[in-house]
SETILUM-118969 format. One record per atom (N, C-alpha, C): residue in three letters; y, z, x. Coordinates in steps of 0.05 Angstrom, whole numbers, padded with zeros to 5 digits, always signed. Atoms other than C-alpha are relative to their C-alpha. Example, Ala and Ser with C-alpha at 12.3 -4.5 7.8 and 13.67 -1.06 7.14 Angstrom:
ALA-00024+00000+00018
ALA-00090+00156+00246
ALA+00024+00000+00018
SER-00024-00001-00016
SER-00021+00143+00273
SER+00022+00014-00015
//
This chain:
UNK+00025+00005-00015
UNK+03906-01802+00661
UNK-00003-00030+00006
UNK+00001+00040-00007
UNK+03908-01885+00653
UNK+00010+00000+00024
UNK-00007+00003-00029
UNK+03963-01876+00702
UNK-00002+00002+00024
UNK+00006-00011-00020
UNK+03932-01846+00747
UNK-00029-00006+00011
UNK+00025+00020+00001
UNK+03865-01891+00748
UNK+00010-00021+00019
UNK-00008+00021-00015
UNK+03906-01946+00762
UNK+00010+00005+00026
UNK-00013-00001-00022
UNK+03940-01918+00824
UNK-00022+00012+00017
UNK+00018+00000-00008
UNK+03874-01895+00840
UNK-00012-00019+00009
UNK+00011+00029-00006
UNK+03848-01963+00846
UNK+00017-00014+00013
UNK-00026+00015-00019
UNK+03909-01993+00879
UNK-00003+00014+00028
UNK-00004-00019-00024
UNK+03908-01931+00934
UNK-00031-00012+00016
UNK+00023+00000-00011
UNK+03832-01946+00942
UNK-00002-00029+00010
UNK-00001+00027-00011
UNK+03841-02023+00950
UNK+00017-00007+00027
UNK-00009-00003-00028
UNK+03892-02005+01005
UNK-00004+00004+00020
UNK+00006-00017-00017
UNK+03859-01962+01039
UNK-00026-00011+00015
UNK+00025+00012-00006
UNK+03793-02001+01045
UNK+00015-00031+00018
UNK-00012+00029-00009
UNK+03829-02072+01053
UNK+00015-00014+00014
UNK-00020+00004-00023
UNK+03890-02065+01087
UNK-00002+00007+00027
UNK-00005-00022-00013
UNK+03884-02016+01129
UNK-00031+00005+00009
UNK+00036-00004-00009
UNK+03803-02001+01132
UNK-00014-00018+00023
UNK+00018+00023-00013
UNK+03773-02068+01150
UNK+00016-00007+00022
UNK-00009+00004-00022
UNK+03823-02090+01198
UNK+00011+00028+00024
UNK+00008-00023-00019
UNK+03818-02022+01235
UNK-00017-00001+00017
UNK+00022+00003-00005
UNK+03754-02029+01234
UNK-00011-00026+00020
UNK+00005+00019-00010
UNK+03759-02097+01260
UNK+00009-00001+00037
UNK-00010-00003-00030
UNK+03806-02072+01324
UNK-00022+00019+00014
UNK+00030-00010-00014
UNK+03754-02020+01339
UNK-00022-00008+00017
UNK+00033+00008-00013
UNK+03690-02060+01349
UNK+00004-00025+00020
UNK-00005+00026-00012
UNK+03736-02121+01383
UNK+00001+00011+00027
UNK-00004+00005-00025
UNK+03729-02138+01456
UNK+00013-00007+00008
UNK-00030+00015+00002
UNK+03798-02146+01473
UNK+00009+00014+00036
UNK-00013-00009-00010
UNK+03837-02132+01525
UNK+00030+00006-00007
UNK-00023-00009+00010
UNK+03894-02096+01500
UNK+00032-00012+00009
UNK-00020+00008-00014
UNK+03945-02114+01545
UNK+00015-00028-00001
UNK+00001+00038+00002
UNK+03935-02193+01540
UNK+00016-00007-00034
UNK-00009-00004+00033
UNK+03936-02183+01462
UNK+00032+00006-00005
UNK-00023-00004+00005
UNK+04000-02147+01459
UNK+00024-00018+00021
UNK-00021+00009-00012
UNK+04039-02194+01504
UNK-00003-00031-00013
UNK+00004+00025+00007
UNK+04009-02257+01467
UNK+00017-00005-00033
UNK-00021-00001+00025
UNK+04074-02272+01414
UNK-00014-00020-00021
UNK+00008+00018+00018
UNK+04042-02333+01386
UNK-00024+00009-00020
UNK+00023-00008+00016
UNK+03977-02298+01358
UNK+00010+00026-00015
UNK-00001-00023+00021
UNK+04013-02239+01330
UNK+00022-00014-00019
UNK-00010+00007+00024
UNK+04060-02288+01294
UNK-00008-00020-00023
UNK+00022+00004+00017
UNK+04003-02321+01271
UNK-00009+00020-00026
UNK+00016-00017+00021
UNK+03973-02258+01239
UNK+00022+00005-00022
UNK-00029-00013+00013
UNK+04047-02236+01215
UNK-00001-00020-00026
UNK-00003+00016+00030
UNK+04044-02303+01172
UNK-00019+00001-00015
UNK+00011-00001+00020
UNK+03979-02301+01149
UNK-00001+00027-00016
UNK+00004-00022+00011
UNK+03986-02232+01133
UNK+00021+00008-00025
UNK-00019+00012+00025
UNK+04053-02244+01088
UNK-00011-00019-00019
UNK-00006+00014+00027
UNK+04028-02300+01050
UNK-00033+00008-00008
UNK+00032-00015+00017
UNK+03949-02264+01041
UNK+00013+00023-00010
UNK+00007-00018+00014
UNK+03971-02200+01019
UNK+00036-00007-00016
UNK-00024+00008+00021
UNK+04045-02241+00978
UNK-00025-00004-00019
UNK+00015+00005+00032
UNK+03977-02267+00936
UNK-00013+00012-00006
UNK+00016-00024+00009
UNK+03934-02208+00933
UNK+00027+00016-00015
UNK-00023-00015+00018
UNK+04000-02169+00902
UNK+00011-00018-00021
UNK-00010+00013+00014
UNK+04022-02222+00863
UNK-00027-00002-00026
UNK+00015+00002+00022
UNK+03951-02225+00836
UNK-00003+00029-00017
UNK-00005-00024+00018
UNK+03952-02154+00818
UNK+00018+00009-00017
UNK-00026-00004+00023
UNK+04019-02144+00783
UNK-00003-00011-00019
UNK+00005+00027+00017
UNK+04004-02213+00744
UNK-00030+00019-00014
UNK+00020-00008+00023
UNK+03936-02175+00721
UNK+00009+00030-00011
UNK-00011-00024+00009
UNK+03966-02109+00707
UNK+00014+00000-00027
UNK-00017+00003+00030
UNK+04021-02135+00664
UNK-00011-00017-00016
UNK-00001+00030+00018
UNK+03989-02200+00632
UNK-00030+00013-00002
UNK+00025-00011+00004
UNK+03912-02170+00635
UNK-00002+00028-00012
UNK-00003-00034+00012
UNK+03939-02095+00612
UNK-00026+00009+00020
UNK+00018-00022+00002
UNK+03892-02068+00657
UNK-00007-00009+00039
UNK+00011-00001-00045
UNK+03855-02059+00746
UNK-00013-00025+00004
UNK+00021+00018-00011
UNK+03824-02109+00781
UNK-00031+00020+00020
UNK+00027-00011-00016
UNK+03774-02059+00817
UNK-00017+00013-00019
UNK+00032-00008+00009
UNK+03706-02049+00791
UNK-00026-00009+00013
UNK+00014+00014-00018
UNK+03660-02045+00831
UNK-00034+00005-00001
UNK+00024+00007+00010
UNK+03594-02062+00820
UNK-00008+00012-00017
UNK+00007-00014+00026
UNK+03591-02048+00749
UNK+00012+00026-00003
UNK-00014-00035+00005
UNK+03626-01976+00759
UNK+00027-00006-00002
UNK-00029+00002+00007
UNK+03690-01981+00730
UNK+00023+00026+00018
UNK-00006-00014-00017
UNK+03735-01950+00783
UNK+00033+00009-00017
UNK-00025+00006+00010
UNK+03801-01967+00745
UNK+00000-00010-00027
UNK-00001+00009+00031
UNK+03821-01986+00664
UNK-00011-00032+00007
UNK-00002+00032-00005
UNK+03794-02065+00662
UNK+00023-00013-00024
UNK-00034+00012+00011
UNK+03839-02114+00639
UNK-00011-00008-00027
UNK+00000-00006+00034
UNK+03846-02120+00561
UNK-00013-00040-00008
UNK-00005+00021+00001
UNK+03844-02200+00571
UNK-00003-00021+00022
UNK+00009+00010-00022
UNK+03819-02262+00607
UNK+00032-00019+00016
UNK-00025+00025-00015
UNK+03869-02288+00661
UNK-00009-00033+00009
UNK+00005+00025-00003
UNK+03871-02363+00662
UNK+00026-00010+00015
UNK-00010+00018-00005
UNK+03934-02384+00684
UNK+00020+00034+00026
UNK-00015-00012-00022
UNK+03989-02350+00741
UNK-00019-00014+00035
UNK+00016-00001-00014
UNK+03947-02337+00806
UNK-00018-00010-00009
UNK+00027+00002+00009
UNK+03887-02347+00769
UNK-00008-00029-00011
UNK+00010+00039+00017
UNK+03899-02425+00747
UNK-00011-00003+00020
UNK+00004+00020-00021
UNK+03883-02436+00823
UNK-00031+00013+00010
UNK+00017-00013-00012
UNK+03823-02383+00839
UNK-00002+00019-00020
UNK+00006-00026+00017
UNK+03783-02339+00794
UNK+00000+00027+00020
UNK-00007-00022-00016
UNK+03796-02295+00851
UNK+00018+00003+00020
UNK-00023+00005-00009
UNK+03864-02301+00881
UNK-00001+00029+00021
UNK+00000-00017-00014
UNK+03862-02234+00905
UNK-00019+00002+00029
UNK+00011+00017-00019
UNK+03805-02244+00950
UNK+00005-00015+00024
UNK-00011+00027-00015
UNK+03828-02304+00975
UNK+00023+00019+00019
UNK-00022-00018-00015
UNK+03894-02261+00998
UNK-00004+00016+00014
UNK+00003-00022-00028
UNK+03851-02208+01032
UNK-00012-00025+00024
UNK+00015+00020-00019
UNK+03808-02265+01068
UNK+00030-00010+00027
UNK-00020+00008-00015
UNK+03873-02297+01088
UNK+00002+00019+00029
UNK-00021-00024-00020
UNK+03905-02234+01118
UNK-00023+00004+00024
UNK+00019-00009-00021
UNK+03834-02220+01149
UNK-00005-00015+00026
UNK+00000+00023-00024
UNK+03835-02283+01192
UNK+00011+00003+00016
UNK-00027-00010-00011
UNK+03902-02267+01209
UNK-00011+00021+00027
UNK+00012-00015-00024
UNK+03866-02215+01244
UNK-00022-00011+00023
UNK+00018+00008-00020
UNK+03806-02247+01275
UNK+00008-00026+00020
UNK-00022+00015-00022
UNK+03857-02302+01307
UNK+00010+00021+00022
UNK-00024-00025-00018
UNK+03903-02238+01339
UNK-00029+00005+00017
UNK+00028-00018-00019
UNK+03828-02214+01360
UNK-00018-00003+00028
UNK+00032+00022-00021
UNK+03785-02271+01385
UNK-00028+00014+00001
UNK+00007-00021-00008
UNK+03733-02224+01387
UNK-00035-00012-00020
UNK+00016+00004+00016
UNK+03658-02240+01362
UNK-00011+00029-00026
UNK+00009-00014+00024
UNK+03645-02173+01327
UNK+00019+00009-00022
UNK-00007+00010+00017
UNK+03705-02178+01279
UNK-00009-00022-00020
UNK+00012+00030+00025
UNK+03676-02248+01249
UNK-00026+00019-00015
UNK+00017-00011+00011
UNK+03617-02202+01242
UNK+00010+00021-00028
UNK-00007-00016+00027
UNK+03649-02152+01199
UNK+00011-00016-00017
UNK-00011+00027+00019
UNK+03684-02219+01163
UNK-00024+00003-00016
UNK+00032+00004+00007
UNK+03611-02240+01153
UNK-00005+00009-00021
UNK+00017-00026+00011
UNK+03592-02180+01125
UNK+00011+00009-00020
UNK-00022+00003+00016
UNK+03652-02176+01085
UNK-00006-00020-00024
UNK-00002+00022+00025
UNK+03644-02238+01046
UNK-00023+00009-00005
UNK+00025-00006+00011
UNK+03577-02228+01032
UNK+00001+00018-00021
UNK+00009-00034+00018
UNK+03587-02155+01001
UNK+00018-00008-00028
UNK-00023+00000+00016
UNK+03651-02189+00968
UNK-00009-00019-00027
UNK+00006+00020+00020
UNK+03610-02250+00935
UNK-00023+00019-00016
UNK+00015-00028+00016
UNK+03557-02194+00911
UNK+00016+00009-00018
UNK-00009-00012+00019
UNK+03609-02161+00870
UNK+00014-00023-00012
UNK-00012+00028+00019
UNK+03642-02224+00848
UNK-00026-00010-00015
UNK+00023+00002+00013
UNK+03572-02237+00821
UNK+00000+00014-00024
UNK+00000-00023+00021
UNK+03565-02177+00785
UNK+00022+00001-00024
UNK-00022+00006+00015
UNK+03635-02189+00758
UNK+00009-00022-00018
UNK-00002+00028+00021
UNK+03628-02258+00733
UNK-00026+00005-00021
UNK+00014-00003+00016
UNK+03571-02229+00699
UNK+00015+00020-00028
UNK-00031-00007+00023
UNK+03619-02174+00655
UNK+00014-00017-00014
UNK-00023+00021+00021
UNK+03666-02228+00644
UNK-00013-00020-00016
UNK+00011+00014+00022
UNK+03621-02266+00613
UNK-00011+00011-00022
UNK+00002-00012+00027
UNK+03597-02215+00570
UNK+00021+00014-00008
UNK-00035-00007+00016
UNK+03669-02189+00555
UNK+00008-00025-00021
UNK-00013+00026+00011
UNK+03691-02264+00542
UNK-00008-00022-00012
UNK+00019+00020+00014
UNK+03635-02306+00522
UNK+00009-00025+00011
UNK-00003+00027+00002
UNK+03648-02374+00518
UNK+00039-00015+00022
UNK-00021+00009-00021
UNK+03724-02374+00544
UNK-00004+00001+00026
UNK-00007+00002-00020
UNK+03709-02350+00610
UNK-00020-00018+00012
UNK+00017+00031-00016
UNK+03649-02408+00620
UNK+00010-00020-00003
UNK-00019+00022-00001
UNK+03698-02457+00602
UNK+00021+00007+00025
UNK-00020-00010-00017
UNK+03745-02418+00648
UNK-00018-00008+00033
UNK+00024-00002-00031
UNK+03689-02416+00709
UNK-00007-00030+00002
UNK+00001+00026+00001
UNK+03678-02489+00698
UNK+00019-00018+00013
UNK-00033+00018-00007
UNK+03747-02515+00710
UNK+00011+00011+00030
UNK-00024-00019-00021
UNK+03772-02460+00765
UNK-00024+00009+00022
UNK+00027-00014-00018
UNK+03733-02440+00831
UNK+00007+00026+00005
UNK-00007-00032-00010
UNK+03713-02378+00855
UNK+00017+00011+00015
UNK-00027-00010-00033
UNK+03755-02377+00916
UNK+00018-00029-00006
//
């Protein structure tokens, strides 16, 4: 059943993050399709940010899987997936208490460059917002999980 938590939480972070929001983002964009797909420079824009945002969103998950024993998704206080056994300080996490994050943001840009489009930024917007809300909520856990290491930890390392 663990195993199957975790791939629960992995499937659901895909499905929302990869694949969801930037759906969602071609949807509501004002584009002209045609223009878009013939413009090489903005889709090898997205191509890179989208390699090196979701190289550090995977890198930050593996790195907490094996070195945290345990999911990065919990979401607002509902534990969706096992949490991790242990505070990550160093890998990903020396540079951003939220590396992962950071790697969807990237990738998301990636998109709203390819887009141009004002109601993509909106779902961005709307995005960070919901995203710093649960990073709230979550720095609150980790501080009652970890006490004292992870306000020494939150001190030294930024959010993003």
């Amino acid at each position: 059943m663990k195993t199957h938590s975790h791939i629960f939480g992995y499937l659901l972070g895909l499905a929302i993050f990869v694949i969801g929001i930037p759906a969602l983002m071609v949807l509501v964009a004002e584009n002209d399709w045609i223009h878009i797909q013939r413009d090489t420079l903005k889709w090898s824009l997205l191509a890179l940010l989208a390699i090196a945002g979701l190289a550090l969103s995977i890198w930050s998950i593996v790195y907490m899987r094996r070195v945290g024993e345990g999911n990065p998704f919990d979401a607002f206080n509902h534990e969706v997936a096992p949490r991790t056994k242990r505070l990550l300080t160093d890998g990903p996490y020396a540079y951003s208490r939220n590396p992962m994050l950071v790697g969807i943001y990237v990738y998301h840009i990636g998109w709203l460059l390819l887009l141009m489009s004002i109601w993509p930024v909106v779902i961005f917007i709307v995005e960070v917002i919901l995203l710093t809300l649960q990073v709230r909520s979550e720095e609150k856990r980790l501080e009652a999980d970890f006490g004292e290491e992870y306000l020494q930890y939150k001190a030294i390392t930024k959010r993003y």
